[in-house]
SEZAPA-639593 format. One line per 10 residues: their letters; for each residue x, y, z of C-alpha. Coordinates in pm, 1 decimal, always signed. Layout:
N
A> X:Y:Z ~ ... $
***
This chain:
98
XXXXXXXXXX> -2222.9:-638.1:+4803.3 ~ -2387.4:-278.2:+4744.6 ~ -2198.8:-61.6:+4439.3 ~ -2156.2:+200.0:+4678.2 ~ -1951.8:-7.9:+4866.1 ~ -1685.5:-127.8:+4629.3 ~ -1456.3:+179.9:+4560.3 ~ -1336.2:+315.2:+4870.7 ~ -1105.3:+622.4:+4759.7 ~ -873.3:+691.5:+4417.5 $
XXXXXXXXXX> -489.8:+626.9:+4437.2 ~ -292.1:+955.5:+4365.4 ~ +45.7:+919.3:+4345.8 ~ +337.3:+1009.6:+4060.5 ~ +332.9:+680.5:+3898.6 ~ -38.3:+633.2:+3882.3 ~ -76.5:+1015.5:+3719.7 ~ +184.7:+869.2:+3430.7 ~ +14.0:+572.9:+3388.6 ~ -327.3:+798.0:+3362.2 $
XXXXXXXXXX> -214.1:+1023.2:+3056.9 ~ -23.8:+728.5:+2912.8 ~ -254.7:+453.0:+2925.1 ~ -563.5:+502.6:+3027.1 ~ -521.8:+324.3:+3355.0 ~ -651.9:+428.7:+3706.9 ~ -580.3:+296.3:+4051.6 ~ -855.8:+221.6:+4316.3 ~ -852.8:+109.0:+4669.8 ~ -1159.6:-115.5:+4686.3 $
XXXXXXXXXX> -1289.1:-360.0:+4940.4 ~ -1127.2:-666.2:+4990.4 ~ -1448.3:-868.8:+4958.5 ~ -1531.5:-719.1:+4609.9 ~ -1458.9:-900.2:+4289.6 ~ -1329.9:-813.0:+3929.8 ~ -1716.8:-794.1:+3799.6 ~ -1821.0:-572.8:+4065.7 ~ -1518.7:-286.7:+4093.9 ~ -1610.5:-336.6:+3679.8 $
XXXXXXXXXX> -1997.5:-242.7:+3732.9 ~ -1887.2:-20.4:+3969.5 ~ -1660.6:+232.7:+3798.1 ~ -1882.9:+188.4:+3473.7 ~ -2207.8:+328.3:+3697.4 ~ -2046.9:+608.9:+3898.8 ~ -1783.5:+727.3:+3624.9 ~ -2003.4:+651.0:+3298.4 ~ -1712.9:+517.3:+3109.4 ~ -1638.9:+183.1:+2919.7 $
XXXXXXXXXX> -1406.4:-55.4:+3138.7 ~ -1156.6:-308.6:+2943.2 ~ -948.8:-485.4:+3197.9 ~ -936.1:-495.1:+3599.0 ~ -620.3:-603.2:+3756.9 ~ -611.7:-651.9:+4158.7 ~ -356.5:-689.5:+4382.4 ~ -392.9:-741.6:+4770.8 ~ -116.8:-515.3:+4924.6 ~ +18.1:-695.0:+5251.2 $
XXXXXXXXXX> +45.1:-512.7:+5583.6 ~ +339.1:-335.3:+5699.1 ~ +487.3:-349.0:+6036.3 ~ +604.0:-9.7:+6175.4 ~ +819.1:+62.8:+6495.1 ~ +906.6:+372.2:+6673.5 ~ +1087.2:+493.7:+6955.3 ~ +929.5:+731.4:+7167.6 ~ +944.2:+915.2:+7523.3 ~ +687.2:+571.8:+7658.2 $
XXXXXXXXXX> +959.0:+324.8:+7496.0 ~ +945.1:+116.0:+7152.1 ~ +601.6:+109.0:+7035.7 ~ +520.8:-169.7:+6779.5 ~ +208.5:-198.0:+6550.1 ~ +96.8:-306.9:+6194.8 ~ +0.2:-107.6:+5897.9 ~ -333.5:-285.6:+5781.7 ~ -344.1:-455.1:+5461.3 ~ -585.8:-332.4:+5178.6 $
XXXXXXXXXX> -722.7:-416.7:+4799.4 ~ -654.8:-260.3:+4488.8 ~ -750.1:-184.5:+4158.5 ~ -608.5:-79.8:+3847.8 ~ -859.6:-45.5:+3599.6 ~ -799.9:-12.1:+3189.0 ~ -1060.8:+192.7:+3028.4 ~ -1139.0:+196.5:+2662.6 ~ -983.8:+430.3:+2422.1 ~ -1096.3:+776.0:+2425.0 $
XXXXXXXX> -1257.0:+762.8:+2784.7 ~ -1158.3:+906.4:+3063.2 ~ -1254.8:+984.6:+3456.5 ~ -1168.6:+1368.4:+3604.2 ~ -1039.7:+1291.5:+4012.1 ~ -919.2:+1632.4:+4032.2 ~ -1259.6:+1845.1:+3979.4 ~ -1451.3:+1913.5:+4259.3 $
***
């Protein structure tokens, strides 16, 4: 699997901001196919920074129902991969510049 391939988009949320300025630690969706080496090589080539750890966790799919003028309308939510990378002390990656 290509590098460029691997990290699909940045989690941004309230808890993941904390555990940014806290810890050090940053949330990626990545591809489901893509190991713990590769999100590693990854993030090290396109953010220049040190990686420690890599946690992942497959997030399940949701089912979601609605009720509209056509009737009930049923569907699923897909399921995805993600990330949480460590990096070492005194690194960091900027999401928010453009």
């Amino acid at each position: 699997m290509r590098l460029a391939e691997v990290l699909v988009r940045p989690v941004i949320t309230e808890k993941v901001n904390l555990q940014m300025e806290r810890s050090g630690r940053y949330t990626f969706v990545v591809d489901k196919r893509a190991n713990k080496l590769e999100v590693k090589k990854a993030v090290e080539e396109f953010y220049g920074v040190k990686v420690e750890n890599v946690n992942t966790v497959v997030v399940p799919g949701k089912s979601k129902s609605r009720f509209t003028k056509a009737g009930f309308i049923e569907g699923v939510k897909p399921s995805y991969k993600k990330a949480i990378v460590t990096l070492a002390e005194g690194d960091s990656i900027d999401l928010f510049s453009i």
